[in-house]
C-alpha positions as CSV (number, residue, x, y, z in Angstrom):
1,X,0.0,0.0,0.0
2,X,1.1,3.6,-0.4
3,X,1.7,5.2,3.2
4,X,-1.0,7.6,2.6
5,X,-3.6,4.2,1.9
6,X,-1.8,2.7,5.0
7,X,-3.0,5.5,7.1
8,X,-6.9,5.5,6.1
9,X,-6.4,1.8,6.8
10,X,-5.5,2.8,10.3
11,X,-8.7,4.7,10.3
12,X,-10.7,2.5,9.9
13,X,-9.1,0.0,12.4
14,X,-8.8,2.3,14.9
15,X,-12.7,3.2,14.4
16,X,-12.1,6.9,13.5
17,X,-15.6,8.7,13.0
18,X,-14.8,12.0,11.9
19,X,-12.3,13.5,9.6
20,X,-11.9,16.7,7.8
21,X,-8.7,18.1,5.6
22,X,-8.0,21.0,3.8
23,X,-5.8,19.3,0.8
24,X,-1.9,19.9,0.3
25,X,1.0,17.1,-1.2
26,X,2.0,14.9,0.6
27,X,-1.4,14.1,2.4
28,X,-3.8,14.8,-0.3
29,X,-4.4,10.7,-1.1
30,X,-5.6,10.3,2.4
31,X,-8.2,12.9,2.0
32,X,-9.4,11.8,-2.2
33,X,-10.1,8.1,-0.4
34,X,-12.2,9.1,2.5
35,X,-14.1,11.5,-0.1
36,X,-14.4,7.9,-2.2
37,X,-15.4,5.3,1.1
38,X,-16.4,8.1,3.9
39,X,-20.0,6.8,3.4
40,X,-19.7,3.7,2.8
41,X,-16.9,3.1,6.2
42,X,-19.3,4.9,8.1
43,X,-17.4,8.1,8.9
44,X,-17.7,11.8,8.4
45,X,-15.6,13.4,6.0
46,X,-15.1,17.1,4.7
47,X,-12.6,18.8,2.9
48,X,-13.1,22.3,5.3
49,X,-12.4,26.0,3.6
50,X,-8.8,26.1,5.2
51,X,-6.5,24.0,7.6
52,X,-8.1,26.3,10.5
53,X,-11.2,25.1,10.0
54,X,-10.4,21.8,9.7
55,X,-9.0,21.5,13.0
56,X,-12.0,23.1,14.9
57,X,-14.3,20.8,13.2
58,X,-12.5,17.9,14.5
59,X,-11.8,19.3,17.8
60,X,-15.6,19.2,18.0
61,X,-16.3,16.0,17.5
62,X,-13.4,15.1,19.9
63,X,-14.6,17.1,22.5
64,X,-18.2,15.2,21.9
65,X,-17.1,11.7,22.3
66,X,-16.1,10.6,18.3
67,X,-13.0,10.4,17.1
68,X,-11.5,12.6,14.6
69,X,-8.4,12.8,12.3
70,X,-7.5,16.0,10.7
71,X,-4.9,16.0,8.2
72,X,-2.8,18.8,6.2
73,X,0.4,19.3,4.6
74,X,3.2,20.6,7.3
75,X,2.5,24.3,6.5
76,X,-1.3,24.3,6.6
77,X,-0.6,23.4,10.7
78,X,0.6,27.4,10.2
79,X,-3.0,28.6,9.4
80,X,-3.8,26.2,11.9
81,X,-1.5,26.7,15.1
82,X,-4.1,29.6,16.3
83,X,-6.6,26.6,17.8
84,X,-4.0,24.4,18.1
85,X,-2.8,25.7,20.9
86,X,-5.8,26.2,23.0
87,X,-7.0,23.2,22.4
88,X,-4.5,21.4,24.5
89,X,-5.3,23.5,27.1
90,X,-8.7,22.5,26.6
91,X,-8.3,19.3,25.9
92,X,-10.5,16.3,24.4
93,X,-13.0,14.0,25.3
94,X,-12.0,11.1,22.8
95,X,-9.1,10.5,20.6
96,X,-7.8,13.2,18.1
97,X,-4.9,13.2,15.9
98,X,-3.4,15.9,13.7
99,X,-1.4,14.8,10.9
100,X,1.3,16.8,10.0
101,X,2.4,15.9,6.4
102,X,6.1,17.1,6.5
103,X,7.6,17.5,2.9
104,X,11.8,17.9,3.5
105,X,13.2,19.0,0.3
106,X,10.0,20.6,-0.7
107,X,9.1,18.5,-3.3
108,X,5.2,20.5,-3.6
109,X,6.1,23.2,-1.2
110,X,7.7,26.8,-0.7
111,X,9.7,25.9,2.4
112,X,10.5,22.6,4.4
113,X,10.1,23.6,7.9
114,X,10.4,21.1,10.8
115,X,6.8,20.7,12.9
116,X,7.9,18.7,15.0
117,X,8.6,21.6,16.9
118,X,4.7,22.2,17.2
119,X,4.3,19.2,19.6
120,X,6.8,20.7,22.2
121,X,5.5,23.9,21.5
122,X,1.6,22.8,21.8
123,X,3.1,20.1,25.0
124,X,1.2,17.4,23.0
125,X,2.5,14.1,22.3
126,X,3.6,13.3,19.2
127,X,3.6,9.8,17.1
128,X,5.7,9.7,13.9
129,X,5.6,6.0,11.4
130,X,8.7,5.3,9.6
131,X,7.3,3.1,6.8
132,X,3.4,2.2,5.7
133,X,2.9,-0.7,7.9
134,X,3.9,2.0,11.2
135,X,1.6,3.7,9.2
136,X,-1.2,2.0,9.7
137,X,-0.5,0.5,13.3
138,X,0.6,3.4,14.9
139,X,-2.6,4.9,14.2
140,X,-4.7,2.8,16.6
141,X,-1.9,3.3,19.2
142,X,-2.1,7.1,18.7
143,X,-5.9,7.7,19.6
144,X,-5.0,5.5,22.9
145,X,-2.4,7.7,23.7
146,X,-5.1,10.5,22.9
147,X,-7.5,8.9,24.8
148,X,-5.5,8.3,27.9
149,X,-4.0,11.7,28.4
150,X,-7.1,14.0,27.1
151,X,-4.9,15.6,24.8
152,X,-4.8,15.8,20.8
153,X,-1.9,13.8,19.1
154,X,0.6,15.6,16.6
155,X,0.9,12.1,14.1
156,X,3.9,13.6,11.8
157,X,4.6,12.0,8.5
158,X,6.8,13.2,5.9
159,X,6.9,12.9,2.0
160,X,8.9,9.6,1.7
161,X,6.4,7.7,4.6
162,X,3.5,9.3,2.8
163,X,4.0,8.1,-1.0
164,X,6.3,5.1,-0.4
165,X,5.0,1.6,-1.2
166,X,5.2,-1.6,0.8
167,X,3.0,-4.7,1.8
168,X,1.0,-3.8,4.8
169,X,-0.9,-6.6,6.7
170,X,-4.4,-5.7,7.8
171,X,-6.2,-5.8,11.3
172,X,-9.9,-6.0,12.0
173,X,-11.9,-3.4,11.2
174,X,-13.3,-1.5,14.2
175,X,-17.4,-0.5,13.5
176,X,-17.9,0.1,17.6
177,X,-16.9,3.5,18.6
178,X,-19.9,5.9,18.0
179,X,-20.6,8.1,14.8
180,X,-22.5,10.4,17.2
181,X,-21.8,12.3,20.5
182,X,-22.8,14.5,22.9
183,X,-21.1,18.0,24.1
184,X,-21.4,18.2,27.5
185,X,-20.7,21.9,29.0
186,X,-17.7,22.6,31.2
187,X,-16.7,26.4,30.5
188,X,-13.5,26.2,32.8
189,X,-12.3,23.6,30.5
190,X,-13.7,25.2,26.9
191,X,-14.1,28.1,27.7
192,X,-10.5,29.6,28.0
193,X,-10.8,33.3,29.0
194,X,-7.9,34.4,31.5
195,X,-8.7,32.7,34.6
196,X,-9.4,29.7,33.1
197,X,-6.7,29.2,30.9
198,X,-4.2,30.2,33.6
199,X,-5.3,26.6,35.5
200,X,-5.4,24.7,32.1
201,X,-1.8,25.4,31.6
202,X,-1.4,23.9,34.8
203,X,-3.4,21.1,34.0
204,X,-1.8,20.7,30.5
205,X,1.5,20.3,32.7
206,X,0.3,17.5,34.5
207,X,-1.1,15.7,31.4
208,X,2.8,16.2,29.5
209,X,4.2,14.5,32.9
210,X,1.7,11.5,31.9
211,X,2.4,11.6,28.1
212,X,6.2,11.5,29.9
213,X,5.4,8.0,31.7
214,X,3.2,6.7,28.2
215,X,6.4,7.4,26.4
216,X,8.9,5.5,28.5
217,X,7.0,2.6,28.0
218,X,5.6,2.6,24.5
219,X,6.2,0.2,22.5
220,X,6.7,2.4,19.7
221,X,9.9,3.3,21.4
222,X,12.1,0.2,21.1
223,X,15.9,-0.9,20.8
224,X,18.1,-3.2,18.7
225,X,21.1,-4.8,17.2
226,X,24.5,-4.6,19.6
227,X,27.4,-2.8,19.5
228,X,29.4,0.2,21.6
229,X,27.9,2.6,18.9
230,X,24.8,3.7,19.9
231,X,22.8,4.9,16.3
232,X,19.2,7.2,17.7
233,X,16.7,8.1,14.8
234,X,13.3,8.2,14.1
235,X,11.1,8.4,10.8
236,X,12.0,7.5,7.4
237,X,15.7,8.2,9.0
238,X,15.4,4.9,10.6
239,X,14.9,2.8,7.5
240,X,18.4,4.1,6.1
241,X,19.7,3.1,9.5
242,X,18.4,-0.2,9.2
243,X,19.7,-1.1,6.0
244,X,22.7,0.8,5.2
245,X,24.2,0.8,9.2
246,X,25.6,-2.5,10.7
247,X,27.6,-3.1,14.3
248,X,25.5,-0.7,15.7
249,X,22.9,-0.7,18.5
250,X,19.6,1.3,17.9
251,X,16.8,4.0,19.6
252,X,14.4,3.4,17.3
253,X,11.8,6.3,18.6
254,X,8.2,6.1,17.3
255,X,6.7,8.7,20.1
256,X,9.3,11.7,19.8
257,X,7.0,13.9,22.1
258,X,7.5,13.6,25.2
259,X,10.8,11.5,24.6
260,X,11.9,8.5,26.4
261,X,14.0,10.2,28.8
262,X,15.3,7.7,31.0
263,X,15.0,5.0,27.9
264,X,17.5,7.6,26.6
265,X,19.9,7.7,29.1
266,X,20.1,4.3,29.8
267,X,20.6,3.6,26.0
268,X,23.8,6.3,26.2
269,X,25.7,5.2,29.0
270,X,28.6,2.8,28.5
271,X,28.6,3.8,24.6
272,X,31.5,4.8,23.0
273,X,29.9,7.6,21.0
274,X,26.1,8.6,20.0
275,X,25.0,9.3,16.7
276,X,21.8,10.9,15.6
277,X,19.8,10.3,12.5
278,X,17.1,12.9,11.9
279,X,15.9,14.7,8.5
280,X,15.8,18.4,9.2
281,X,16.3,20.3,12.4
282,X,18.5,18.5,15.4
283,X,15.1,17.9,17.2
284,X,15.9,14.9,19.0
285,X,19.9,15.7,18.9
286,X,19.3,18.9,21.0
287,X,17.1,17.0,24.0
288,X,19.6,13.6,23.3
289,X,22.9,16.3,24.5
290,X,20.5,18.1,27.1
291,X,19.6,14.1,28.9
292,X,23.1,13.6,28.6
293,X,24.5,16.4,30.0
294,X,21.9,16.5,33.0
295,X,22.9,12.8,33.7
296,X,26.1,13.7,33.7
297,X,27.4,11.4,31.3
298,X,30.5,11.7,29.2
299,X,30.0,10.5,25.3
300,X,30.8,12.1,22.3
301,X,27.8,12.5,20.0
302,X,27.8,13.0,16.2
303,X,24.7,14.2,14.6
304,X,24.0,17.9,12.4
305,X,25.3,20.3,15.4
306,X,28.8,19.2,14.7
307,X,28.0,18.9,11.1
308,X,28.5,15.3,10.4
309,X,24.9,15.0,9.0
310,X,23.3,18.2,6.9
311,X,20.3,19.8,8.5
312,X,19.2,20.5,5.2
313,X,16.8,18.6,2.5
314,X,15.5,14.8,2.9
315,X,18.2,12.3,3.5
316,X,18.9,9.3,1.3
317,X,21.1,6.0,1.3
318,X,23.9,8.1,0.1
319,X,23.3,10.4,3.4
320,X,24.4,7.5,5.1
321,X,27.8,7.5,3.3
322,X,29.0,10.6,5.2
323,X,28.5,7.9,8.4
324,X,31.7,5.7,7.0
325,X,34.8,7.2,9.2
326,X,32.9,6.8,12.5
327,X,30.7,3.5,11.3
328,X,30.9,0.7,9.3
329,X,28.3,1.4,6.3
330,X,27.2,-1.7,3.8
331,X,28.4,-1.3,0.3
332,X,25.3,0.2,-2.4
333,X,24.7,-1.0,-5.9
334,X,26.5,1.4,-8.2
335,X,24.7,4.2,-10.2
336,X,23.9,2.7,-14.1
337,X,26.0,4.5,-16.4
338,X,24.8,7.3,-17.7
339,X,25.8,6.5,-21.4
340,X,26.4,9.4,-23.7
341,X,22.6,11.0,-23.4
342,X,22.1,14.1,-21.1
343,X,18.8,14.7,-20.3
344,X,17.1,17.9,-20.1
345,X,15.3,18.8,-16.9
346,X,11.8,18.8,-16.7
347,X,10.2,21.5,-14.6
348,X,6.7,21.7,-14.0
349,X,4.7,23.1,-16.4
350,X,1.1,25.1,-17.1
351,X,-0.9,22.5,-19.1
352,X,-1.4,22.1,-22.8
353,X,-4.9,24.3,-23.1
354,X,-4.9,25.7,-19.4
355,X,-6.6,28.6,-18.9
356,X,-4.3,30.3,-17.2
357,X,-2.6,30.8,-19.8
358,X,-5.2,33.4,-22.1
359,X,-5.4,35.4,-18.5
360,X,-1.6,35.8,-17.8
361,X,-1.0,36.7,-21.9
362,X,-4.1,39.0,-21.6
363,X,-3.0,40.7,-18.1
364,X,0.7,41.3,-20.1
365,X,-0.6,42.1,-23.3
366,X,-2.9,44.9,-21.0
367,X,-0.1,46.1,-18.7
368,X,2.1,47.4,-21.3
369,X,4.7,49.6,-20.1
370,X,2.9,50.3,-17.1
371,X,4.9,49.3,-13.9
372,X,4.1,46.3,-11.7
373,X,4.2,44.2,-9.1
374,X,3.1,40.4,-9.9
375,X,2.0,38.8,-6.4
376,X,1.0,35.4,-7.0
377,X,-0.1,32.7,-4.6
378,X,0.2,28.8,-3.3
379,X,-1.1,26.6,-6.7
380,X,-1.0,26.2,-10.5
381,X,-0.8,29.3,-11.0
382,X,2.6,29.8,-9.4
383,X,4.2,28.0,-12.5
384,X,3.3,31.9,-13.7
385,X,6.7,32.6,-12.8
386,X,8.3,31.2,-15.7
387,X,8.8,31.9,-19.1
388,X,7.1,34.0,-21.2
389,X,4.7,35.1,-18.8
390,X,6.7,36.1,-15.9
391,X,3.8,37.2,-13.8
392,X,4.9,35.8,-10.1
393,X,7.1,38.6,-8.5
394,X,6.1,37.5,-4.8
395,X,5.1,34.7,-3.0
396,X,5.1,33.5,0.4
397,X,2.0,31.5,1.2
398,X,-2.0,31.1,0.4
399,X,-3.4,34.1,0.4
400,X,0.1,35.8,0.7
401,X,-0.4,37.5,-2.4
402,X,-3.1,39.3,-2.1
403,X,-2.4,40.3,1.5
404,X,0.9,41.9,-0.2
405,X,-0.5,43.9,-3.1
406,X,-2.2,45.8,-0.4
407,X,1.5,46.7,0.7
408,X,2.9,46.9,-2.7
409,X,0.1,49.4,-3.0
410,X,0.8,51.8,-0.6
411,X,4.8,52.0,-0.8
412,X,4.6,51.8,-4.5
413,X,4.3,53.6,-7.3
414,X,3.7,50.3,-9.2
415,X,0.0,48.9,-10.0
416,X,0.0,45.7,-7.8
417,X,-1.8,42.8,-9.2
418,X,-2.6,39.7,-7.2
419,X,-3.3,36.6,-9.1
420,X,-5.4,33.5,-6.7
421,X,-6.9,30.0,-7.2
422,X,-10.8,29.7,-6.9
423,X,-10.1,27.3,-3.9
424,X,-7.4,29.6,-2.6
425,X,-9.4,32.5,-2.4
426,X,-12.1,30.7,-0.3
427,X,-8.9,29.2,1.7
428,X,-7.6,32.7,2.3
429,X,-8.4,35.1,-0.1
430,X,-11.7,36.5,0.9
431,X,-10.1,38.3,4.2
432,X,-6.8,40.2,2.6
433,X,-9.5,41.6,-0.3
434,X,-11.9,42.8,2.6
435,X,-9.0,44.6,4.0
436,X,-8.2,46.5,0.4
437,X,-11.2,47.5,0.8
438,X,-11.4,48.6,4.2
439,X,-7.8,50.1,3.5
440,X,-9.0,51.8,0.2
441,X,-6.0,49.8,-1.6
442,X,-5.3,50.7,-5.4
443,X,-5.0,46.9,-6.4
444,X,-6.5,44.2,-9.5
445,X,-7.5,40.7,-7.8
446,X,-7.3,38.2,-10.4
447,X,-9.0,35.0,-9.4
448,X,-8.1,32.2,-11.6
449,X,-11.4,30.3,-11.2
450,X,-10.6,26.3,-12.6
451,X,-13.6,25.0,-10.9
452,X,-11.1,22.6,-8.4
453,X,-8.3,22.4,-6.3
454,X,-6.4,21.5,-9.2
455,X,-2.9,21.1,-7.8
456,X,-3.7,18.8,-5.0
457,X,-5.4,16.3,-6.9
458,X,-8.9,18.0,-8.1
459,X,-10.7,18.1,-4.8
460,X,-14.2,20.0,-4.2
461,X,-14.1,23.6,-3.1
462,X,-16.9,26.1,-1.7
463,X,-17.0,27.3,-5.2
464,X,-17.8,23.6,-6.8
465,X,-20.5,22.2,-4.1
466,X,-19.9,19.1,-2.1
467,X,-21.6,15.7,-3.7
468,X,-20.0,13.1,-1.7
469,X,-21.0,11.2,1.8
470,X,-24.7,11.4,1.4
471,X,-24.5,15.6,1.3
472,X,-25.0,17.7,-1.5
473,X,-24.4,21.2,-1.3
474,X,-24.9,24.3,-3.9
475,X,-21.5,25.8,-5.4
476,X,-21.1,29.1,-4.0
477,X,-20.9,31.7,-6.5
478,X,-17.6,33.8,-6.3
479,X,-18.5,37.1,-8.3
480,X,-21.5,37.2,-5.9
481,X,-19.7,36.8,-2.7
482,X,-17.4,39.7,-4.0
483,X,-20.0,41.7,-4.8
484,X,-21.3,41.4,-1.3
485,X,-18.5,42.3,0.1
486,X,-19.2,45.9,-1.2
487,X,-16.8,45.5,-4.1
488,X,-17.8,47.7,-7.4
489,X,-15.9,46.6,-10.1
490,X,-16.1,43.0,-10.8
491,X,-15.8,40.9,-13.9
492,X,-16.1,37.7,-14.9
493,X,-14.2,36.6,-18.4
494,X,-13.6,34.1,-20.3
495,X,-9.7,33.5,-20.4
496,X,-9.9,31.4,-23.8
497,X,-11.3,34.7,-25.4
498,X,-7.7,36.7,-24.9
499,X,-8.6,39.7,-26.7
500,X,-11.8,40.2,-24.8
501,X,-9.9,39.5,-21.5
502,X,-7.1,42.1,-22.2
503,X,-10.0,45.0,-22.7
504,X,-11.2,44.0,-19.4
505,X,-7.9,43.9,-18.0
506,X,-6.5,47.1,-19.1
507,X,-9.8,48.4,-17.6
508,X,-9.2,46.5,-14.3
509,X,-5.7,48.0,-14.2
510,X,-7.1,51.7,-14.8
511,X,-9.5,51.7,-12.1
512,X,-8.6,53.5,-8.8
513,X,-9.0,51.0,-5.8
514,X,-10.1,47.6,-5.5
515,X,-10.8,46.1,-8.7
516,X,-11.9,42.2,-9.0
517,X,-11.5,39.4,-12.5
518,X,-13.1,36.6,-12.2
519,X,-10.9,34.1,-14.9
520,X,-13.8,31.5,-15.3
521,X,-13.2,28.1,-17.3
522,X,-12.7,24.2,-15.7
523,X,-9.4,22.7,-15.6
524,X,-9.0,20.8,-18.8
525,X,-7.3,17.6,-16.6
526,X,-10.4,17.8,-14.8
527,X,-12.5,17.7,-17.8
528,X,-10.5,14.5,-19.0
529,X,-11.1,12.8,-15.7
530,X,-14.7,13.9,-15.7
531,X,-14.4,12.3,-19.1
532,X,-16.3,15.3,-20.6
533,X,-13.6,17.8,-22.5
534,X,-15.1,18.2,-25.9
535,X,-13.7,17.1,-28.6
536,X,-12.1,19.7,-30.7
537,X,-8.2,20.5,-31.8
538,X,-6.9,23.2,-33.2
539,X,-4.7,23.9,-36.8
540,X,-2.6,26.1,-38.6
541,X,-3.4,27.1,-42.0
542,X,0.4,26.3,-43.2
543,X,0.0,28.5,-46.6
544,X,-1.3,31.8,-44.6
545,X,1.3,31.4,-41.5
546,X,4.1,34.0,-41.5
547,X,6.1,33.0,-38.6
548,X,5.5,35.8,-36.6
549,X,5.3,33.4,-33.5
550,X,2.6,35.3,-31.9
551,X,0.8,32.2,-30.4
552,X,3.9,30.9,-28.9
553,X,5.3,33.9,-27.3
554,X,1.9,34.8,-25.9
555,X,0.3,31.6,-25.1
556,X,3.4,28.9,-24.8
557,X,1.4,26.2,-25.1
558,X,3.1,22.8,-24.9
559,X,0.1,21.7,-27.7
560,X,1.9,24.4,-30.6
561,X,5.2,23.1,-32.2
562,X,7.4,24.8,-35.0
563,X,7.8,22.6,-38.0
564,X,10.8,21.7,-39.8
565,X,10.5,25.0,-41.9
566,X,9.8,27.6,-39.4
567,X,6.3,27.4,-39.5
568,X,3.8,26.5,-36.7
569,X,1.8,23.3,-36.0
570,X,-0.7,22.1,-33.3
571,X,0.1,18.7,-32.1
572,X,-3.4,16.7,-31.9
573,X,-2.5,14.5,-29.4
574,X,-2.2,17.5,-26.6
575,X,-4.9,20.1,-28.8
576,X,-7.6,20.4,-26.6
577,X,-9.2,23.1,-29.2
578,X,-9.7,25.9,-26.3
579,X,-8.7,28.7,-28.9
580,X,-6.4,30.4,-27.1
581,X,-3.7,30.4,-29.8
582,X,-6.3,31.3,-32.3
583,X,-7.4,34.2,-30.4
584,X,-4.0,35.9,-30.2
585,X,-3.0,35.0,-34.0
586,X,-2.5,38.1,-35.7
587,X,-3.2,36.7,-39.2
588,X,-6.3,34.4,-37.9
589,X,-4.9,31.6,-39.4
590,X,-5.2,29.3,-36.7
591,X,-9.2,28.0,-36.6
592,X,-10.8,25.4,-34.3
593,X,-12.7,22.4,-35.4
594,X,-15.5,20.7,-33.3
C-alpha cells in the first residue's frame, strides 16, 4: 500500500468517526479516499475551507465523544497553530490526531520547515511512522495515547512515509466506537478566558508529565542490534539506519513527544559515541545532549550540530555515506551509467490548453509599459513565474499574495496585481480583499477560477459544491460573494477569449482601488477525468502562417510546435481546441474544429 492508503487503513481499524482536511501534497491521497469510502466506512468526511477550520471541526467531534483525524500538509498546521494551541489547554474527550504531512526538500512546497517543533510547542504528544505498515499500526496506538492523556496527538509523516509503497498486513476493522456524541458543558475547561486558561496550563503540565510516563514505556519506542555505537533516529531516517548501518545498537523512537527520557539515558551510558539520524532540524539531537548532560554522562555525540549529517533537505542511502569514518556502512549498488545521453530537466509546467494561460497573456498584453508588481499565490498558478509570462514577483504563502498587493500598493508607485486560485481565495483570499477595501488599496485581484483544487489532486471547493458522503451542497458563487463584500468593479471573463480578457484587464488595471477578474473556465485535466472535454483540436493554415510566433510567445502552449520549416503546428495528441492560440493569431490563421 502507499503510506498515505496505510493511514486510512488505520482509520478504519482504529474506528475513526470524523475526519476533515483542507488538501496539500503529501497528504492529499488520504483525503481523495475518505471522499471515495467516507459513506460507505461509516465516517464523516469534509474537505473544510482552510487548515483552521479543519481542525475546529475535529476538535468538536473530539470534544463530543467521536474520534476525529485531521490531516494537512506541514505548513497548513501554520494557518492552523491559532486553535492548536488552546486546544490542548482545553483538551478532548476522545481520541484526536493531527497529521502533519512534513515535505523535506520541498518536493510540492515553498519551504520545508520542521513541525515537529509544534508538539513541544503545543506540550502534545507526538507519534511519527517510519514506513506504511507503522503507518497503519501506529494509528490505533495514537488515539490510545489521545485517549489516555485527554490531549490531541501531533501524528507527523513526511513525503517519503506518505508516498512510499510496501505490503502492509491488515487488522480488524473497528465499527464500535460511536458516529454520534454529545457536548457536555464545562466552561473552565472550553471556555479559556484568563482565569481559566491560567489553571489549564497547569493542567496541561500535569497531562505532559503523563504523556512523559506513556512514552517511556511505549512500544513504539524500542531498541536493537548490539554494538558500543549507539545509532538514535526516528522516521523514514530509521529505514536508512536499518539497512545501510551495521555493528551498531539502535533507539528506534516512534513517540518523539514527550521523549523517552530515562529510555535515553540508559541507551547512552557505556557507549562509545552517539549518533543521531534525523531529516531536518537536530530535534531529538538537541534533547539527546540536554539528557546527557543533566545525567552527567560523558559520550561524544555526532549528529547535524557538529556537522556530520546536513540539516538540510530529505536524507537518502547516500546520506548514510557521510557515516563511513565513524561507522561501518554496507556497500550500495553502483549508479547505471549514464551513457552518452544528457537529459534535459523537466520542470513543471502550465498544461497544454490551461486557462491560465489566455489570463496571464491578456494581463501582459494589457499592462504594457505600465509598472508592476506580480504577487501570486500557493497553486498552479505559481508555475506563472516562468517563461514568457513572468507574472509571479512574490510569493510567500496562500493568500500571501493578495495580502501583499495591499503593501505593494501603498509603498509603490507600481500597479499591484494579485493573481489566486478559486479554492485559494475561499482558503484565504476573501479576508486580505476585505481589507483592500477597508484600507482603500489601489490593487487588481485576479481569481483564476478552474472549478477545483487542481494542484492537489482536483478536490471539491466552496466554489464547486460538495456531492459526496450522502451531502450535497450548492456551489457558491464567487462574483456574488465579491460583490457582497461591497466591491464595485467585478468581472467575470472568459480567459480562452484573450482579446476580450485584455480590454477587461486594461480596464481592471485603470480603475482607482479595488478592482476584482473573475478568470472562469474548468481545468482541462479535470474535464478529462470527468471524461467530458469536448472534442475539438486546433490547426494552422500552413500557406497563410508568416512566422511571426505570436501564439507561442503569448500563449506557450506545450500543444503548438514549429515545424521543420519555421512554421507553426498544433500537435493533436495535446490540442484540446480551447482557442487560445487562435485568439491571439494576428493573421487568424489558426481555426478550431469541433
Amino acid at each position: 500500500m502507499l503510506g498515505n492508503e496505510a493511514i486510512v487503513r488505520g482509520l478504519l481499524e482504529a474506528g475513526t468517526r470524523f475526519a476533515s482536511t483542507y488538501p496539500g501534497t503529501p497528504s492529499s491521497e488520504v483525503g481523495n479516499i475518505l471522499e471515495t469510502i467516507s459513506d460507505e466506512a461509516g465516517l464523516y468526511f469534509e474537505f473544510s475551507t482552510n487548515e483552521k477550520t479543519a481542525v475546529e471541526v475535529s476538535a468538536a467531534a473530539a470534544s463530543s465523544g467521536v474520534r476525529s483525524f485531521v490531516f494537512m500538509k506541514h505548513v497548513g498546521l501554520n494557518v492552523a497553530a491559532d486553535p492548536l494551541m488552546t486546544l490542548a489547554y482545553a483538551g478532548v474527550r476522545a481520541g484526536m490526531l493531527i497529521m502533519s504531512a512534513d515535505d523535506p526538500s520541498a518536493h510540492s512546497s515553498q519551504n520545508e520547515q520542521d513541525n515537529r517543533y509544534y508538539a513541544t510547542l503545543a506540550l502534545i504528544p507526538m507519534i511519527e511512522p517510519s514506513n506504511p505498515q507503522e503507518a497503519k499500526d501506529f494509528v490505533k496506538e495514537a488515539y490510545r495515547v489521545s485517549e489516555e492523556t485527554g490531549l490531541p496527538v501531533l501524528y507527523r509523516t513526511t513525503t517519503r512515509v506518505n508516498h512510499a509503497r510496501a505490503p502492509v498486513v491488515f487488522g480488524e476493522i473497528n465499527r464500535d466506537t460511536p458516529l454520534k456524541g454529545h457536548f457536555e458543558k464545562d466552561d473552565p475547561s472550553f471556555v479559556n478566558i484568563p482565569a481559566f486558561a491560567v489553571r489549564n496550563r497547569v493542567r496541561l503540565l500535569e497531562k505532559n508529565k503523563k504523556a512523559l510516563e506513556i512514552s517511556e514505556n511505549s512500544p513504539l519506542n524500542f531498541t536493537e542490534g548490539s554494538g558500543d555505537v549507539g545509532v538514535i533516529t526516528s522516521g523514514v531516517s530509521y529505514c536508512y539506519v536499518k539497512e545501510y548501518l551495521s555493528g551498531v545498537s539502535v533507539l528506534k523512537l516512534g513517540m518523539t513527544n514527550p521523549l523517552p527520557e530515562k529510555k535515553i539515558a540508559d541507551f547512552v551510558k557505556g557507549k562509545r559515541m552517539i549518533i543521531v539520524v534525523e531529516e531536518l532540524e537536530p530535534f531529538l539531537e538537541d534533547t539527546v545532549l540536554r539528557i546527557i548532560a543533566q545525567n552527567g554522562i560523558s559520550v561524544p555525540v555526532h549528529g547535524k550540530r557538529d556537522g556530520t549529517l546536513p540539516r538540510e533537505w530529505e536524507f537518502s542511502p547516500d546520506t548514510m555515506k557521510r557515516l563511513k569514518d565513524l561507522v561501518s556502512v554496507k556497500d550500495m549498488p553502483e549508479p547505471l551509467p549514464a551513457g552518452d545521453v544528457t537529459l534535459p530537466g523537466r520542470p513543471p509546467s502550465l498544461c497544454a490548453g490551461c486557462p491560465h494561460r489566455g489570463i496571464y497573456a491578456a494581463t501582459k498584453k494589457a499592462v504594457g509599459k505600465t509598472p508592476v508588481v506580480y504577487c501570486s499565490d500557493i497553486g498552479c498558478y505559481t508555475l506563472g513565474v516562468q517563461a514568457p509570462f513572468h507574472t509571479a514577483d512574490f510569493i510567500i504563502c496562500m493568500g500571501g499574495g493578495a495580502g501583499a498587493a495591499g503593501g505593494f500598493a501603498q509603498v509603490t508607485d507600481q500597479k499591484a496585481i494579485a493573481f489566486m486560485g478559486d479554492s485559494t481565495f475561499f482558503h484565504a483570499g476573501v479576508q486580505p480583499l476585505t481589507s483592500a477595501l477597508f484600507n482603500k488599496h489601489d490593487i487588481v485581484m485576479v481569481i483564476l477560477d478552474n472549478r477545483t483544487t487542481a494542484m492537489t489532486g482536483h478536490q471539491p471547493n466552496p466554489g464547486t459544491g460538495r456531492h459526496f458522503g450522502g451531502v450535497d451542497t450548492d456551489a457558491v458563487d464567487i462574483e456574488q460573494l465579491v460583490k457582497g463584500i461591497g466591491i464595485k468593479f467585478v468581472r467575470t471573463v472568459d480567459p480562452y477569449n484573450v482579446t476580450e480578457c485584455t480590454k477587461v484587464m486594461k480596464e481592471a488595471i485603470d480603475f482607482q482601488g479595488v478592482a476584482v477578474v473573475i478568470s472562469k473556465q474548468p481545468c482541462p485535466l479535470l474535464l478529462k477525468k470527468n471524461k467530458t472535454l469536448a472534442k475539438a483540436t486546433a490547426s494552422v493554415k500552413a500557406d497563410e502562417c508568416v512566422k511571426c510566433y505570436t501564439c507561442l510567445r503569448m500563449i506557450a502552449c506545450p500543444a503548438l510546435v514549429k515545424r521543420p520549416d519555421g512554421s507553426v503546428e498544433t500537435d493533436p495528441v495535446q490540442c484540446i481546441g480551447c482557442g487560445m492560440c487562435a485568439s491571439v493569431c494576428p493573421k487568424k490563421c489558426i481555426e478550431v474544429r469541433k
